[in-house]
C-alpha positions in Angstrom: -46.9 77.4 7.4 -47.8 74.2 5.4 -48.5 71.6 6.6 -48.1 67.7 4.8 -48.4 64.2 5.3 -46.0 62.2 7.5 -45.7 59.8 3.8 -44.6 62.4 2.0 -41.7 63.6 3.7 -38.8 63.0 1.9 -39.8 61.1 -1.6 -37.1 58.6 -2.3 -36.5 55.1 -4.2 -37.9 53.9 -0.7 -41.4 55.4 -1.5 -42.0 52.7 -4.5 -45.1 50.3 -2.7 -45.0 52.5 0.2 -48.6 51.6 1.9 -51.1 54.4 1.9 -51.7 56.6 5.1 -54.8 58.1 4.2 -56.2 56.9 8.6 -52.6 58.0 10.2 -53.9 59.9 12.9 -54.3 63.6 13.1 -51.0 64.3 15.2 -49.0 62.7 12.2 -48.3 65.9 10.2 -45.2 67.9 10.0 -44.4 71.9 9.3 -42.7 72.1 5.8 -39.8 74.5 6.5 -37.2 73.8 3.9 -35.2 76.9 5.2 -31.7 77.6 3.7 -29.9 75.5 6.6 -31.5 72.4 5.0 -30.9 73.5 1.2 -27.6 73.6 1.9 -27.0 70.5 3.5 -29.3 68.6 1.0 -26.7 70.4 -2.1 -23.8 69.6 0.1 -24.7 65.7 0.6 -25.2 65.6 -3.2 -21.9 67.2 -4.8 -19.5 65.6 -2.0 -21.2 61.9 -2.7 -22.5 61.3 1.0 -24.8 59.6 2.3 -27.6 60.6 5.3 -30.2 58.0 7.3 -32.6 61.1 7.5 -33.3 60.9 3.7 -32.7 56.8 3.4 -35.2 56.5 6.2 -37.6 58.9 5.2 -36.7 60.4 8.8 -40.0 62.8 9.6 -38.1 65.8 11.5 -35.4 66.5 8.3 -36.7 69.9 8.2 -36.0 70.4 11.8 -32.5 68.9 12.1 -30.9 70.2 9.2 -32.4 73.2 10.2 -30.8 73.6 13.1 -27.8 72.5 12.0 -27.6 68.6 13.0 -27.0 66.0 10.2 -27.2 62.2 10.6 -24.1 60.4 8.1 -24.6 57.2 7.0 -21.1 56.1 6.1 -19.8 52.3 5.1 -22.2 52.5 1.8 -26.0 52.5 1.7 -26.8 49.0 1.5 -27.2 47.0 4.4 -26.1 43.4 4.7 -29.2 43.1 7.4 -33.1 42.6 6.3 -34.9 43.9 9.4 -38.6 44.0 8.4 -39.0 47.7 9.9 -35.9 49.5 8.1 -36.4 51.4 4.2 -32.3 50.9 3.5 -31.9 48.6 0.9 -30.6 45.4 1.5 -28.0 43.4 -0.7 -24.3 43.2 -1.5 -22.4 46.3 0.0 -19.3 47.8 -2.2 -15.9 48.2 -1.1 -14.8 50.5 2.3 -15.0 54.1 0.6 -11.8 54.8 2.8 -11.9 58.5 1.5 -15.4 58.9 3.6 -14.4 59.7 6.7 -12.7 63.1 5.4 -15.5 63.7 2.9 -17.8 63.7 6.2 -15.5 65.7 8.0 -15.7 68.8 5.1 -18.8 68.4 4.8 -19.5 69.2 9.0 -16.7 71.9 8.5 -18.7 73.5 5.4 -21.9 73.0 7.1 -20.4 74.5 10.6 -22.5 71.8 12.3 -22.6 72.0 15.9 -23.7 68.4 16.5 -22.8 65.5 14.1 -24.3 62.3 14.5 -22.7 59.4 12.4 -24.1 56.1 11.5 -24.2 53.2 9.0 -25.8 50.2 7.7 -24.7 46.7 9.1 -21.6 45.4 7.5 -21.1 42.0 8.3 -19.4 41.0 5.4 -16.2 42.8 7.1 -13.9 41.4 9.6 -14.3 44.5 12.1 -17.8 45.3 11.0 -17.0 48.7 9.8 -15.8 49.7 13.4 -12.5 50.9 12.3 -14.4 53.1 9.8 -16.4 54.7 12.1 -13.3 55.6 14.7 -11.6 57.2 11.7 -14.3 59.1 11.1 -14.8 60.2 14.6 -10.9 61.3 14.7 -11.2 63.1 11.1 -14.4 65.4 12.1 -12.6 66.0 15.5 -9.2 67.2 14.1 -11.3 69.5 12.1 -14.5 70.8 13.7 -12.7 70.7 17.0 -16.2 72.1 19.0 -18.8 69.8 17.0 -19.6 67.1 19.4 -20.0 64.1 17.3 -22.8 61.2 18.8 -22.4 58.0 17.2 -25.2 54.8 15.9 -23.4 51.9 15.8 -24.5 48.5 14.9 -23.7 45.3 16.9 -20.9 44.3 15.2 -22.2 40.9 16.0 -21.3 41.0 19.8 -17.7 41.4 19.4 -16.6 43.3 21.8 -13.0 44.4 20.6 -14.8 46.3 17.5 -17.1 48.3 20.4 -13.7 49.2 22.0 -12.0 50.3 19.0 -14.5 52.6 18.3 -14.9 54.2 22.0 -11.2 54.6 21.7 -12.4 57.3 19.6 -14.2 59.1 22.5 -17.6 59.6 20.8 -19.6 62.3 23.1 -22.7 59.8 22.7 -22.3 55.5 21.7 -26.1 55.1 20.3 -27.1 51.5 20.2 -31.0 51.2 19.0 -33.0 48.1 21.0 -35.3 48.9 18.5 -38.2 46.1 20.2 -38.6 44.1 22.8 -37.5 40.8 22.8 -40.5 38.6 21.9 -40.2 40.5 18.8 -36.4 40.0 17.4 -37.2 36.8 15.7 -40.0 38.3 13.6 -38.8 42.1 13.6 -34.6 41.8 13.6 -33.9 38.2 12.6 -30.4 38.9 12.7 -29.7 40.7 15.5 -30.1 39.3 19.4 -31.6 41.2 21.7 -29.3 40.3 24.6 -26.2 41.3 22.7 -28.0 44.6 21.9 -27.8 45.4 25.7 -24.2 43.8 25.9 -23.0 46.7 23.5 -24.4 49.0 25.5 -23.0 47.8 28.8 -19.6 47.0 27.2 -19.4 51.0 26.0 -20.6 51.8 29.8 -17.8 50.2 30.7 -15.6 51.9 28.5 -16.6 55.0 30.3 -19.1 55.9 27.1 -22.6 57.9 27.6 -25.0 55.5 26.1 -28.1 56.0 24.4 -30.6 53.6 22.8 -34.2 54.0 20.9 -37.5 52.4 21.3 -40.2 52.0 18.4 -43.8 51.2 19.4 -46.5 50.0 17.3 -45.1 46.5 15.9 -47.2 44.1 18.4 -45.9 45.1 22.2 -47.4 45.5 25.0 -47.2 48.7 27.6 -45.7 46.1 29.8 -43.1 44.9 27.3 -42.0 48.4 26.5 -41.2 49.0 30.2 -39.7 46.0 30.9 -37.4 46.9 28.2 -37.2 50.3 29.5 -35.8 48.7 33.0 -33.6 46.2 31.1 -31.9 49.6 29.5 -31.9 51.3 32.6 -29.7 48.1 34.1 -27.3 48.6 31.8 -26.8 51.8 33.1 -27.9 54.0 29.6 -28.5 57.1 30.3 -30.6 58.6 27.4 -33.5 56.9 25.9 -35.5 57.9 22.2 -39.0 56.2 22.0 -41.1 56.9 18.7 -43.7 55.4 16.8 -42.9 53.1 14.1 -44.6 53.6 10.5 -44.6 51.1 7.7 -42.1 52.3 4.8 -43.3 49.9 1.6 -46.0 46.8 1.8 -43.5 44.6 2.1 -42.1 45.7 5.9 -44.2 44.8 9.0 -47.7 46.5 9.5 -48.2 49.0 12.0 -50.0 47.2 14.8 -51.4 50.0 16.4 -50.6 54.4 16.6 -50.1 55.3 19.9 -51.1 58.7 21.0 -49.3 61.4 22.2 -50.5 61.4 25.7 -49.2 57.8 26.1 -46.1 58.3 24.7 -45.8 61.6 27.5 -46.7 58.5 30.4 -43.7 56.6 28.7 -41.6 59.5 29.1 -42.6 60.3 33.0 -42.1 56.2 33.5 -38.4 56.8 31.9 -37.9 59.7 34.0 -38.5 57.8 36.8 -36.8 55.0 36.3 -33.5 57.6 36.3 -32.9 58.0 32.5 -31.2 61.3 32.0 -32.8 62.1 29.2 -35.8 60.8 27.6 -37.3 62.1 23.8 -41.1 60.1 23.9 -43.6 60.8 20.6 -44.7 59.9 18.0 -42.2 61.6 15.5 -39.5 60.7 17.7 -36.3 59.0 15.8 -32.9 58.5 17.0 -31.1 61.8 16.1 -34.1 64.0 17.2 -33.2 66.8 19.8 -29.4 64.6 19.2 -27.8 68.3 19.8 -29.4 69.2 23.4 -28.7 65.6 24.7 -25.1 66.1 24.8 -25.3 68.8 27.2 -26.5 66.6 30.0 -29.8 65.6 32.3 -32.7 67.6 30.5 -36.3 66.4 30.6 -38.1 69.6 28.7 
């Protein structure tokens, strides 16, 4: 089995001025296992024109989710009308709604016989709904034709409106993912544009809406243990019920530094502390991202 660097991963545009990695700590290397589950997901994302936040992102576990047959979509275009100074997707000028996506996706799970499809985007504020309708076609689309894929969606904030969160839990997504992504000393500095307050609104607005709500956690940009439970307890009032927490790395010089690399055995403590609090399911280390282990979380409380 090889073995290769965490930086290495996946090598993209995003890779240009990435910072070198030669101290990451010993824990941050991944098994190279491009088996043919992953091949053919990588062709299919190619010829049908799609796009996926595990290779935009640089995500760390792409062998292991397209592996098992779990794909993240990023849909609405790859450029994000946000700069958060912790994400690799580019920022700029969106193009225009491809309104064809949502059925490209939905081939793509059927060709792929995916058994969990997790669907997100960049931000779109330059539209009226945010790209909400977009992402409630899509849900409909992969549902009319991969009737037993469960489908988990990411959605942005859609700047706190809370009309576009309904339209697309009229869709009845298995799993509404909203990423806190910090705690809230840290908005201003990490996610300028977003407000960490109306983070937790969508989450308690898609509660509300009868949704099963999920939300993720990066450590390592300036926070304290206390910080990171208190957020922990804010989610936990809002009633979400499954919880990602993973360490944060530092995609080009130009994104925030790592402030620290928390070990594995703290992340574990963050994981008993979510168990306890009630979360129903809680993914804790350091190569945690949203979508991992996306598949099992849909079947209910598991804390393996």
């Amino acid at each position: 089995m090889t073995f290769i660097p965490v930086s290495q991963i996946i090598p993209t545009s995003s890779s240009i001025g990435a910072p070198r990695r030669k101290n990451l700590p010993s824990w941050f290397k991944v098994r190279f296992r491009p088996g043919p589950h992953y091949q053919e997901i990588r062709h299919l994302m190619d010829t049908h024109h799609l796009h996926t936040i595990c290779e935009e992102a640089r995500c760390p576990n792409i062998w292991e989710c397209w592996n098992n047959q779990t794909a993240t979509f990023l849909i609405l275009g790859d450029i994000c009308t946000r700069r958060c100074h912790y994400c690799s997707v580019t920022t700029g000028r969106p193009s225009a709604v491809d309104q064809e996506e949502p059925q490209r996706v939905a081939d793509a799970v059927k060709l792929l016989k995916l058994r969990h499809a997790v669907v997100t985007s960049v931000n779109r504020d330059d539209l009226p709904d945010g790209g909400a309708a977009l992402f409630a076609e899509t849900i409909q689309r992969i549902r009319q034709k991969n009737p037993t894929c469960t489908v988990e969606v990411l959605i942005p904030d859609f700047q706190g409106r809370r009309a576009d969160v309904e339209v697309v839990m009229q869709a009845k997504p298995d799993i509404l993912n909203h990423n806190i992504e910090t705690v809230p000393r840290l908005f201003p500095s990490i996610r300028p544009q977003g407000k960490y307050g109306r983070s937790l609104d969508v989450l308690q607005w898609a509660k509300s809406m009868g949704g099963r709500t999920k939300s993720g956690l990066m450590t390592g940009l300036g926070e304290s243990d206390e910080e990171i439970l208190a957020v922990m307890r804010d989610l936990h009032e809002v009633e979400c019920e499954i919880l990602t927490i993973g360490q944060y790395l530092q995609p080009t010089l130009q994104h925030a530094p790592v402030s620290r690399y928390y070990t594995p055995e703290e992340f574990e403590e963050f994981k008993q502390e979510g168990i306890a609090l009630g979360f129903q399911h809680v993914e804790s280390g350091p190569l945690v991202r949203s979508s991992y282990h996306a598949e099992a979380q849909t079947h209910g409380p598991s804390f393996t």
